[in-house]
Every structure is written in C-alpha cells, then in structure tokens.
C-alpha positions as CSV (number, residue, x, y, z in Angstrom):
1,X,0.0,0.0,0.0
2,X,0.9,4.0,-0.9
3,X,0.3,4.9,3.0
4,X,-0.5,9.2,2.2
5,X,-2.3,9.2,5.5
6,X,0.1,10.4,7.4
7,X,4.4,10.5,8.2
8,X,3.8,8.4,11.4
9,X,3.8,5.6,9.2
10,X,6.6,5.0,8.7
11,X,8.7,2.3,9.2
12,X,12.4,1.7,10.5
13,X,15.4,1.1,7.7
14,X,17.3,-2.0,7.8
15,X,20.2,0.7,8.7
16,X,17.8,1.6,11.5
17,X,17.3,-1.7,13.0
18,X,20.6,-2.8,13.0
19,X,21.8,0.6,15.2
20,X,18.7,-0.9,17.5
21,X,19.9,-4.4,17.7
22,X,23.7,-3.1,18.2
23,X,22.6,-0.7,21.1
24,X,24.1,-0.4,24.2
25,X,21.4,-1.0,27.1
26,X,20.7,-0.1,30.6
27,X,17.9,1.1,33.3
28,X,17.0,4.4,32.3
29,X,14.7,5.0,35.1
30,X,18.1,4.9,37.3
31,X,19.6,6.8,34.6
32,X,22.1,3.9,33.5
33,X,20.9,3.4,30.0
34,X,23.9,4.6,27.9
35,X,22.3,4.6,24.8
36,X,19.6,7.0,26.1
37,X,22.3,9.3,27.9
38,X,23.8,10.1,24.2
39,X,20.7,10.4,22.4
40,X,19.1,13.1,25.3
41,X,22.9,14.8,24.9
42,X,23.1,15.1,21.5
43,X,19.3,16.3,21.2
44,X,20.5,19.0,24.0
45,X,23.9,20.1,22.3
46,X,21.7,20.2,18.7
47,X,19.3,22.3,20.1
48,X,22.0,24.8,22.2
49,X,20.3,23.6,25.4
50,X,21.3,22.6,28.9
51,X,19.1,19.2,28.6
52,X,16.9,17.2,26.9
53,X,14.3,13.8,28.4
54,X,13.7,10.7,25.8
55,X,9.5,9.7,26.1
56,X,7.6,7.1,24.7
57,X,5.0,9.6,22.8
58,X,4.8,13.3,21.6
59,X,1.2,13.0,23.7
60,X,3.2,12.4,26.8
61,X,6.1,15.1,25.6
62,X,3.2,17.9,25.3
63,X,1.4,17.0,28.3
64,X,4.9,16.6,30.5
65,X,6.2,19.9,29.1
66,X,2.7,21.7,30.0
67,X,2.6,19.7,33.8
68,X,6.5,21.2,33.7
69,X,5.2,24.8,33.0
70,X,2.2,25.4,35.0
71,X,0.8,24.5,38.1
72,X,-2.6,22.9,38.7
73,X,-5.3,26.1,38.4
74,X,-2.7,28.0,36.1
75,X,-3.0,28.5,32.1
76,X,-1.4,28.1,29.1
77,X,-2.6,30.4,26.1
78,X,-2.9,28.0,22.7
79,X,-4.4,27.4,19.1
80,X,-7.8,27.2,18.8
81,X,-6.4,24.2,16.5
82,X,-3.1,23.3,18.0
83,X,-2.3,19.7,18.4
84,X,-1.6,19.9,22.3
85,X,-5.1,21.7,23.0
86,X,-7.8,20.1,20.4
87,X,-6.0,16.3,19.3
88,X,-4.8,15.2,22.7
89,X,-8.3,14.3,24.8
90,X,-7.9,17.2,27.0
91,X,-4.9,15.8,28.7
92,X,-3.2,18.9,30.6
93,X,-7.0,20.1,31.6
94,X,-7.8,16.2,33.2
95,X,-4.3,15.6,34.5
96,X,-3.1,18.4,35.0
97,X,-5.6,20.8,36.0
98,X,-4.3,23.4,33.7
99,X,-6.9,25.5,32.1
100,X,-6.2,26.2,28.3
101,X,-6.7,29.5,26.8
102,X,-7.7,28.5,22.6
103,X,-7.3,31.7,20.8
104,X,-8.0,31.5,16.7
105,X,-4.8,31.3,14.7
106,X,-3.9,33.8,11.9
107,X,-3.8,31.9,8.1
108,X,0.7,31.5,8.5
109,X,0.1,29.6,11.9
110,X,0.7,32.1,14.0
111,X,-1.0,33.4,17.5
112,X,-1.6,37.6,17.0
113,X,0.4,39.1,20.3
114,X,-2.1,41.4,20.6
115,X,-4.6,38.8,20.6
116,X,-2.4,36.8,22.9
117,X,-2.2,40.1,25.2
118,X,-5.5,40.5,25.5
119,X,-6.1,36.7,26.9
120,X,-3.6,37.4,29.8
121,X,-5.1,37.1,33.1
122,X,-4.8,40.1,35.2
123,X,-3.3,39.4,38.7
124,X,-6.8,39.0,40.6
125,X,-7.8,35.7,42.9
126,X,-11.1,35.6,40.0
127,X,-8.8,34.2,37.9
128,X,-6.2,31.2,36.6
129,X,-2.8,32.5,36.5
130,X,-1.3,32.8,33.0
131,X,1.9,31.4,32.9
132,X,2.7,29.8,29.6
133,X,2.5,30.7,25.9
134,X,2.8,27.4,23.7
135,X,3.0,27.8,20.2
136,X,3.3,24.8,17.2
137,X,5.9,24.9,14.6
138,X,5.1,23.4,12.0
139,X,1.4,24.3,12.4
140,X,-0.9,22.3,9.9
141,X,2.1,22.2,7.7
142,X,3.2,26.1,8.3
143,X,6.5,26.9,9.3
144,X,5.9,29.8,11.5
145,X,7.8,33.3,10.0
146,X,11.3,33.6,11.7
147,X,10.5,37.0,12.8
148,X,7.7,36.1,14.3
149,X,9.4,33.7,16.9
150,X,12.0,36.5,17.6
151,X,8.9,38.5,18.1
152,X,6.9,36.5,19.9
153,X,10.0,35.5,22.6
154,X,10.6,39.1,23.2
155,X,6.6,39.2,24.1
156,X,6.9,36.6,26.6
157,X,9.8,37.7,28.4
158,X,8.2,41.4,28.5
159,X,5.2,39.7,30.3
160,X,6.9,36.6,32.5
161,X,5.7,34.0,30.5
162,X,7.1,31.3,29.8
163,X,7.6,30.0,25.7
164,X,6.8,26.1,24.3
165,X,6.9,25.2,21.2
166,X,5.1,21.6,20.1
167,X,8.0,21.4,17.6
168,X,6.7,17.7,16.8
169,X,7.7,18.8,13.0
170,X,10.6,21.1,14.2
171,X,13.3,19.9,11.5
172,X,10.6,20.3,8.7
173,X,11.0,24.0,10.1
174,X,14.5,23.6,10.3
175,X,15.2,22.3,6.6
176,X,12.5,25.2,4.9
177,X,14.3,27.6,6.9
178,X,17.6,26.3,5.7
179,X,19.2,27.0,9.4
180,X,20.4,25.0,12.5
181,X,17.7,23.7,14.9
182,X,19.1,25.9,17.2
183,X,19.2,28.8,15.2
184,X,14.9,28.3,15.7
185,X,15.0,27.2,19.4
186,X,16.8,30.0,20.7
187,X,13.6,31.6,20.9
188,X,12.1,29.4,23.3
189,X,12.3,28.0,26.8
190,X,11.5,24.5,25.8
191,X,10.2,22.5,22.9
192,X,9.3,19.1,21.8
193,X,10.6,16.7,18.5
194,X,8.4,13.4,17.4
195,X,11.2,11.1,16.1
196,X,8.6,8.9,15.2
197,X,7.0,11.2,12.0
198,X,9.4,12.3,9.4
199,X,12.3,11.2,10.6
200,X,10.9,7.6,10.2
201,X,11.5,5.9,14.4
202,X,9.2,3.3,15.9
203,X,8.3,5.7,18.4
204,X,9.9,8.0,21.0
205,X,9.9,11.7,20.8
206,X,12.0,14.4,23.0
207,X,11.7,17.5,24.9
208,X,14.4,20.0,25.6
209,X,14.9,22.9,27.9
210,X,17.1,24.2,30.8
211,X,18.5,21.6,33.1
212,X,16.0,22.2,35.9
213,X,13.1,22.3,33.6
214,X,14.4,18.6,32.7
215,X,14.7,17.7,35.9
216,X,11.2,18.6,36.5
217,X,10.1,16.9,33.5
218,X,11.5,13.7,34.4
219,X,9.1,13.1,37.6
220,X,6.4,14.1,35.8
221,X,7.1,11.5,32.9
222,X,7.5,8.7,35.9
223,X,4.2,10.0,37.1
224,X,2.3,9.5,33.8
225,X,3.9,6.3,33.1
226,X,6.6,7.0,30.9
227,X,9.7,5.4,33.0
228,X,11.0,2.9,30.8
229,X,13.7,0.5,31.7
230,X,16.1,-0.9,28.9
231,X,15.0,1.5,26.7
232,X,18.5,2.0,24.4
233,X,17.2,0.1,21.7
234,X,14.3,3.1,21.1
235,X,17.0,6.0,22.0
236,X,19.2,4.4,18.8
237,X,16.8,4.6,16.4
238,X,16.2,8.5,17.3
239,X,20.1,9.1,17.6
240,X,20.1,7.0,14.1
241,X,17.4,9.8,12.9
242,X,18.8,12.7,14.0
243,X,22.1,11.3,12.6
244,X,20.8,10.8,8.7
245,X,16.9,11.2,8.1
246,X,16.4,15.5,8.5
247,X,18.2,16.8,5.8
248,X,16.1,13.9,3.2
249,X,13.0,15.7,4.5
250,X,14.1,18.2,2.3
251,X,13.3,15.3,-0.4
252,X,9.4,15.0,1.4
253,X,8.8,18.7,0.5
254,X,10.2,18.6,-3.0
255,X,7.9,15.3,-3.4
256,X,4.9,17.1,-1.8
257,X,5.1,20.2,-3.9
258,X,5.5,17.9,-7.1
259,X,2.6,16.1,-6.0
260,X,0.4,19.5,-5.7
261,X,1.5,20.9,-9.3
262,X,0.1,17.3,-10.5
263,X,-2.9,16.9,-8.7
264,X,-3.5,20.9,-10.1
265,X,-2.6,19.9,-14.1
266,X,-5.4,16.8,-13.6
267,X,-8.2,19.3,-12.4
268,X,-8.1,17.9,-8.8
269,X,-9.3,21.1,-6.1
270,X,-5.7,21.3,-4.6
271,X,-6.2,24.3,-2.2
272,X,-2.4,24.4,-0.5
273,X,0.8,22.6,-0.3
274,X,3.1,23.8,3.1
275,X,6.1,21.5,4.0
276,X,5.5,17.7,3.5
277,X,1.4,18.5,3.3
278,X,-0.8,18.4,0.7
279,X,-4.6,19.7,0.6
280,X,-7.4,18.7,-1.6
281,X,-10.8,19.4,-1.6
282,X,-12.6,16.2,-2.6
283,X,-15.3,16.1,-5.1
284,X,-18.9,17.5,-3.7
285,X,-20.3,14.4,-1.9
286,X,-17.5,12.1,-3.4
287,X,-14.8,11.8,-0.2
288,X,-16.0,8.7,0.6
289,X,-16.1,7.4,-3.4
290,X,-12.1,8.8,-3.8
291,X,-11.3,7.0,-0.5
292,X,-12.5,3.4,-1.5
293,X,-11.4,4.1,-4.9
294,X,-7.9,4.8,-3.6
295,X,-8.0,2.0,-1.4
296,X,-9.3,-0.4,-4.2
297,X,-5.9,1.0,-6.1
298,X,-3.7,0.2,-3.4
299,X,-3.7,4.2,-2.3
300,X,-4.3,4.6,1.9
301,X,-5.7,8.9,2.4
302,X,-7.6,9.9,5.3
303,X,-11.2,10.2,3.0
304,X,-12.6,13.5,4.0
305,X,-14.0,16.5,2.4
306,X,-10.4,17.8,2.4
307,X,-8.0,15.4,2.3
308,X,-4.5,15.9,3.7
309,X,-2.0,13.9,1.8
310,X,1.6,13.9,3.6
311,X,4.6,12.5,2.3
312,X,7.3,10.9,3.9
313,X,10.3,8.3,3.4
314,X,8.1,5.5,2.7
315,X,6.8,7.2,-0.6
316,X,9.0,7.4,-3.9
317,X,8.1,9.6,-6.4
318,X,7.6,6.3,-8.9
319,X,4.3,5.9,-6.3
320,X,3.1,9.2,-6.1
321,X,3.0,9.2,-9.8
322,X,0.7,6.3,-9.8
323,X,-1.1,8.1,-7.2
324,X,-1.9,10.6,-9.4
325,X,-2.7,8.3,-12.3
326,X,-5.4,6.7,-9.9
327,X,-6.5,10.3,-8.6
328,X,-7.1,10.9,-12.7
329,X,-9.5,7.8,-13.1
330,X,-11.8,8.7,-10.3
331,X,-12.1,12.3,-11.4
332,X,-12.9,10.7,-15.0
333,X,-15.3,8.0,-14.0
C-alpha cells in the first residue's frame, strides 16, 4: 500500500534496526541506559540547550512539558487548532488541572500578540494564572515566520511568561528555513521533536529545555507512566534519525510540492501545499467514493472532504505518480 495518510507511518530502515539491535542497554529510570544518555545529549547540544528527556510519545512530551510549565489552576494560552489543545483528549485540563486559553490562529500559523495580550489574566484571585504561551511549529504544515518567533519570545519575556513550542515537526522548520535547529529554538524555553513522523523511528519523541526544567520533566514523565527500563534500543533509532533522516525531509517537500503541481494539471481542487502536506478538496459528496477508490488502487488517504496527503520516506516519487494516475480515473469516471 501507498500509505499518504500520514508521516507516522513510517517504518524503520534496515540501517535503523541494525543501530537498535547493536545498542548499548541499561535502566533508564536509574539513569544507566547509555544509549539513552547520548541520544538526550546530543538532542541537548543540537538544540544549544542545557538538557533534553527521551519519552515514549509526543502525547506524553506535550502534556509533561505543560505539567513542567504550570501548576494545577494555572494557564497556558494556545491554538484554537493546536495539536496539544484540540487532538490530545484534554490531557493537561484532566491531569493536569491546567486551564487552556484556545485563541484563533492567523492563516501563517501564527498566534496575533495582541490577541495573545489581550487573553492574559490580570493578577486578581477571579482568575487562573497565565503562565505559559505554547505555540506549534510546523502548524498544519506552516512553518511559523522567523520573525515572528524573535517577536513572539521578546513578548513573553516582556510579560513573565514562559515559551513552548510543540516542535513535533521542528526539523521540517529547520530544513524550509535552511538554518540549524538551534538557530529556531533560541527563541524558546523548551520544545518538543516526534522522532517517530518524518524522521521515520518506531516511536519515541523528545523535549528540551534548561536543566532544571528537565529535571522537573523527568518526575512528571514517571508519574504519567513514561519510565521505561532498557529503553537504548528506542533511543538508537532517534540518535540513528537525528544522525541521517532530517536533511532527506528536504526530499518530502520537493515530493509534496511535485505532488500539488500534478494533482493541479489533472483538475483535482488542490487548495495548498506547506512542507511535507498536501490539501485537496474532494469532489462534492465524493470523499467517501475517492477514498475506497484509492484504497481499491492500493492508495491509503484519510477520505474526507479535504483530504491531507503527507509524504514521507516511505513514498517514492515512482508511487506518487501512480497516485496521481489513480487520482485521474476517479475524477474521470
């Protein structure tokens, strides 16, 4: 199957594996897994930070690095549409007791300041403290302006809050920008990576702040269940992607963009391409119809009025032109 659905489908190399078989091992909840040790460094010296903590999920990086930030009956100011407010079931609201404050994105991804100012709690015992401003880069396949995140850190440290960015697609950023990671990150307290999209792990993502922040972090990741034990063989296939699979997302945009221009020249209703993303507005009534038909072809989409096609390491450009081939016979039927 050509799996468009989405880049968590991934699956390891052969390179991969082998650098998980060959790993170095140990109990990381003592903090004696080597493998681990190297792979939070690295991520740390990457990023120009103090530290860095190795989790199961992105779910449990987000809600850890909001439990890290705010204290139960405290806020955090988000997306109406960001991934750590509206796709992870409320997790930092039921756990954590930290009230979200959704405000409406602009069309680039990013949260107005002035919008943002004008959610800020005044210091009165009516209401939650705000304490945290987390933003998402990329957002729905944006890379937020590099201005903006200067901008937006000077706005937080004006006010005392702190900066998070759910940076689960950071190094699409990073390669559209054409910088170093921490060229982006400078302009944050603390973010989060997903090894497990684009950069094509089995699981296991990463967040990354100051050393105390980690320290923090780490009880509250043993508190929501993510101390694992021999856990090196996970930590070398991130180390493994860090190492050699984020420049080749340069390759995912190239073949997304490609992919847009066709879809376009066929008549299909493509309304955007950003990063590794690919929108298209599905026939009037039909998203159901192109989804079996795809499926039927051997084509996996997410069948839904608009349909989000994402590319990733798994998909050649040999498939996506079948896909489009495919795409051409249902529009013709």
């Amino acid at each position: 199957m050509i799996d468009l659905r989405s880049d968590t489908v991934t699956r390891p190399s052969a390179a991969m594996k082998a650098a998980m078989m060959d790993a170095p091992v140990g109990d990381d909840v003592y903090g004696d897994d080597p493998t681990v040790n190297a792979l939070q460094e690295y991520a740390a010296a990457l990023a120009g930070k103090e530290a860095a903590l190795f989790l199961p999920t992105g779910t449990q990086a987000n809600l850890v690095a909001l439990l890290s930030h705010c204290e139960r009956g405290e806020e955090y100011i988000v997306g109406q549409l960001a991934h750590n407010y509206l796709y992870e079931a409320g997790g930092a609201a039921v756990l954590g007791s930290i009230q979200p404050q959704p405000i409406e994105a602009s069309r680039d991804g990013t949260l107005p300041l002035d919008k943002v100012a004008e959610k800020i709690k005044p210091d009165d015992i009516h209401f939650a403290r705000t304490r945290l401003l987390s933003l998402e880069n990329t957002h729905n396949g944006k890379v937020l302006p590099q201005g903006y995140l200067r901008q937006a850190w000077e706005f937080t440290r004006e006010r005392g809050l702190g900066l998070h960015v759910d940076g689960a697609r950071i190094f699409n950023a990073v390669v559209e920008y054409g910088c170093s990671l921490k060229e982006v990150v400078q302009y944050c307290d603390t973010f989060t990576i997903c090894l497990s999209k684009g950069l094509g792990t089995p699981v296991g993502s990463l967040l990354v702040g100051s050393a105390a922040y980690i320290r923090r972090a780490n009880r509250w990741r043993k508190m929501t269940g993510g101390g694992m034990r021999q856990a090196g063989m996970l930590a070398a296939a991130g180390q493994y992607a860090l190492e050699h699979n984020v420049q080749r997302l340069k390759d995912d945009h190239d073949n997304a963009a490609w992919l847009a221009a066709q879809l376009r020249e066929i008549g299909a209703d493509v309304m955007r391409q950003d990063t590794n993303m690919v929108f298209v507005r599905a026939p009037e009534g039909a998203a159901g119809a192109l989804g079996e038909h795809m499926k039927a072809a051997g084509v996996l989409i997410n069948a839904s009025p608009v349909v989000r096609l994402v590319t990733h390491l798994d998909v050649s450009r040999a498939q996506l032109e079948q896909v489009v081939a495919h795409w051409q016979r249902f529009l013709t039927r």
